[in-house]
C-alpha positions in Angstrom: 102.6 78.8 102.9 100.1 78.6 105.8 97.6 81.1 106.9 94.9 81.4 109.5 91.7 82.9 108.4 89.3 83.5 111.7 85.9 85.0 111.1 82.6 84.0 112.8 80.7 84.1 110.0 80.9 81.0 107.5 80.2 82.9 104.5 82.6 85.5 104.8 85.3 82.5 106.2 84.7 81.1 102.6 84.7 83.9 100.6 87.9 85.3 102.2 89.5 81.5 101.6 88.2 81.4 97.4 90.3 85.2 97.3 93.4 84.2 99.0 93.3 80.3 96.9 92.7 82.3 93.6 95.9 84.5 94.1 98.2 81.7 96.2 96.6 77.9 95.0 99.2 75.9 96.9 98.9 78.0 100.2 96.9 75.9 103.5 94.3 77.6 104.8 92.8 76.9 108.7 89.8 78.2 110.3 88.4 79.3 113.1 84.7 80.5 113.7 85.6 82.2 117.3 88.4 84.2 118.7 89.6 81.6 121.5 89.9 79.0 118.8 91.9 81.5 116.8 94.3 82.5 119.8 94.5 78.3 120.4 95.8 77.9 117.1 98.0 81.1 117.0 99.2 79.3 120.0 99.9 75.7 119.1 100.9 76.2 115.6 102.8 78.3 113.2 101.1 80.7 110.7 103.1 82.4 107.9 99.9 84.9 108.1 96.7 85.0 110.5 93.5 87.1 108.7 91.8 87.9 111.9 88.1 89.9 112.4 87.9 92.0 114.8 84.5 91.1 116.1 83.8 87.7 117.1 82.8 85.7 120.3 85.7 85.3 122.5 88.6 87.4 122.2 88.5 89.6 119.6 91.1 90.3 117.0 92.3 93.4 118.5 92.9 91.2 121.8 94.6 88.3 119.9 96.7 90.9 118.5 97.7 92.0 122.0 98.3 89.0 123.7 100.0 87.5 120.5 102.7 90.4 121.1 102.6 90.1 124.9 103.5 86.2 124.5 105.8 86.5 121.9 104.2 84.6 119.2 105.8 85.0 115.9 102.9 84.8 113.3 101.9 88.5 111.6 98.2 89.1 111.4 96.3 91.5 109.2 93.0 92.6 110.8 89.6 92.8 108.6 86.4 94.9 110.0 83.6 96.6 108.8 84.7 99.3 111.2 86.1 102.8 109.8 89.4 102.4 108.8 90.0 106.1 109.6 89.3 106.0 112.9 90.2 102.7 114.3 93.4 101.4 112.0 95.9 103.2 113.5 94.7 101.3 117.2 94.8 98.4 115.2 98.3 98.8 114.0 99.5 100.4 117.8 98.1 96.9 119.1 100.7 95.1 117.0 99.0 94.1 114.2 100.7 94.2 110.6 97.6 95.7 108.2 94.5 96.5 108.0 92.0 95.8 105.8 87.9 97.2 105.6 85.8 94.2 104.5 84.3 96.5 101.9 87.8 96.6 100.5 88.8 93.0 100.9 88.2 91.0 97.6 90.3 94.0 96.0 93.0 94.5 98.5 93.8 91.5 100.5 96.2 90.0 97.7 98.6 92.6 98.0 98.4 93.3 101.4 99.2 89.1 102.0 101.9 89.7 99.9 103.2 92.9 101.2 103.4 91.3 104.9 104.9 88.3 104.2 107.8 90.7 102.1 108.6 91.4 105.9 106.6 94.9 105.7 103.2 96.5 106.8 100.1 97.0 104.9 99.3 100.2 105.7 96.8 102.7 103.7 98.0 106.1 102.3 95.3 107.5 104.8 96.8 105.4 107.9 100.2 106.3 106.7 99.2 110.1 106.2 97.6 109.8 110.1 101.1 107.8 111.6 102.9 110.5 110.0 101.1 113.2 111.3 101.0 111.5 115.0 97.6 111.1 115.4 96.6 110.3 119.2 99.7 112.8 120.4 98.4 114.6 123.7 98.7 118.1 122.3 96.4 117.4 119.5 94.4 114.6 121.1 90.9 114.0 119.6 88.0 113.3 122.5 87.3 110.0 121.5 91.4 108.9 121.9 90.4 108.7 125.4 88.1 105.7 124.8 89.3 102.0 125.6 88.8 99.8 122.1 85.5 98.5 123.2 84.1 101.5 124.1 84.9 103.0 121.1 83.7 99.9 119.5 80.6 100.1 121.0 80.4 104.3 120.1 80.4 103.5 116.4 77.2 100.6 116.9 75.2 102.8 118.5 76.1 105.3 116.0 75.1 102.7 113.7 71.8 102.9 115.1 71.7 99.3 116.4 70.4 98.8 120.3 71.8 97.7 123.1 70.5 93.8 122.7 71.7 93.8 119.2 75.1 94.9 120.0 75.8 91.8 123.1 74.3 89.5 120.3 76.8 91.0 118.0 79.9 91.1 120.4 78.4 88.1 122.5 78.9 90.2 125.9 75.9 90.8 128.4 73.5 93.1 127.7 74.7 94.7 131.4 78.1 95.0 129.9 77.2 96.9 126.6 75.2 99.5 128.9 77.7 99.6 131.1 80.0 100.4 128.7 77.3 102.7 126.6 77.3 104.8 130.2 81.1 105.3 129.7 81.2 106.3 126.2 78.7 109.1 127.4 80.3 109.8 130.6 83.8 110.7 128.8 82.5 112.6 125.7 79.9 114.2 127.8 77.2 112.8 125.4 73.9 114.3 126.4 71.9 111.8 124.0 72.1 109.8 121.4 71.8 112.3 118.7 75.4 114.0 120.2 77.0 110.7 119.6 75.6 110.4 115.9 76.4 114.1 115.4 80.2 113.0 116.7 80.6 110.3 114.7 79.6 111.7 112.0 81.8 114.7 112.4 85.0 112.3 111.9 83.4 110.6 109.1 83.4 113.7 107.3 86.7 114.9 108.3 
């Protein structure tokens, strides 16, 4: 078995390879510490499983996930993030991807979920399952933020975060021109008046 783990941060790279080598020992693990050397590989070789984040410089998972469909690669990735499951999964999983995983929940999930997928199947959450079932994102019952591009809804949940503008093109390694750009968007379509209405949104799905 041969899987792909991508992640820009060493640490996390090597904590996400000690889980996967304690459940599979004989499985090959390759890294890459940015989302073009991630898409390269998904490109040139063949994975049984790529463990993509979601945030890195380059392309980001959600991107590799797109193009990997739109070029017809054959390798099935699972996408980690520290980014709420309930709101941004089921995009995730719409992109192509086959599971999902918060970081939070890695060390105890991602065994299964390795597993699961390379049964053939997704690893899907009861609560993402629950939402797919339900049709989440249909027009008729279309929440405001479903109007938001990935990085812009991305970007929502930083500054909801509370980090600044600067911190977030560090983060995404984009412009700082480009994160306001897109911060102006985010308010524009939700008709944000400040920051508070975005935290007050935000918070409103966390709760629901």
């Amino acid at each position: 078995m041969k899987i792909l783990i991508a992640d820009d941060h060493l640490v996390v790279r090597k904590g996400l390879i000690l889980i996967v080598k304690e459940e599979f020992p004989e499985v090959e693990i390759e890294e890459a510490g940015t989302g073009d050397h991630a898409l390269e590989k998904l490109r040139n070789q063949t994975y049984d499983l790529a463990i993509l984040d979601i945030n890195m410089p380059g392309v980001n998972g959600l991107e590799i996930t797109r193009k990997k469909v739109a070029e017809g690669l054959s390798t099935p990735i699972l996408i980690l993030t520290s980014l709420p499951e309930d709101q941004y999964a089921v995009r995730v999983l719409r992109a192509g991807a086959s599971g999902f995983i918060g970081k939070e929940r890695a060390s105890e999930e991602l065994a299964n979920a390795i597993r699961k997928i390379l049964s053939g199947r997704k690893y899907i959450t009861d609560t993402i399952s629950e939402q797919l079932a339900a049709g989440l994102g249909s027009d008729p019952d279309k929440a405001p933020h479903e109007s938001l591009s990935d990085r812009e809804i991305e970007i929502m949940y930083y500054l909801a975060a509370g980090k600044t503008v600067s911190e977030i093109a560090q983060t995404l390694s984009i412009a700082v021109s480009t994160v306001s750009t897109y911060r102006l968007r985010v308010f524009e379509k939700m008709k944000f008046e400040n920051n508070a209405d975005l935290m007050r949104y935000v918070t409103s799905l966390k709760s629901i």
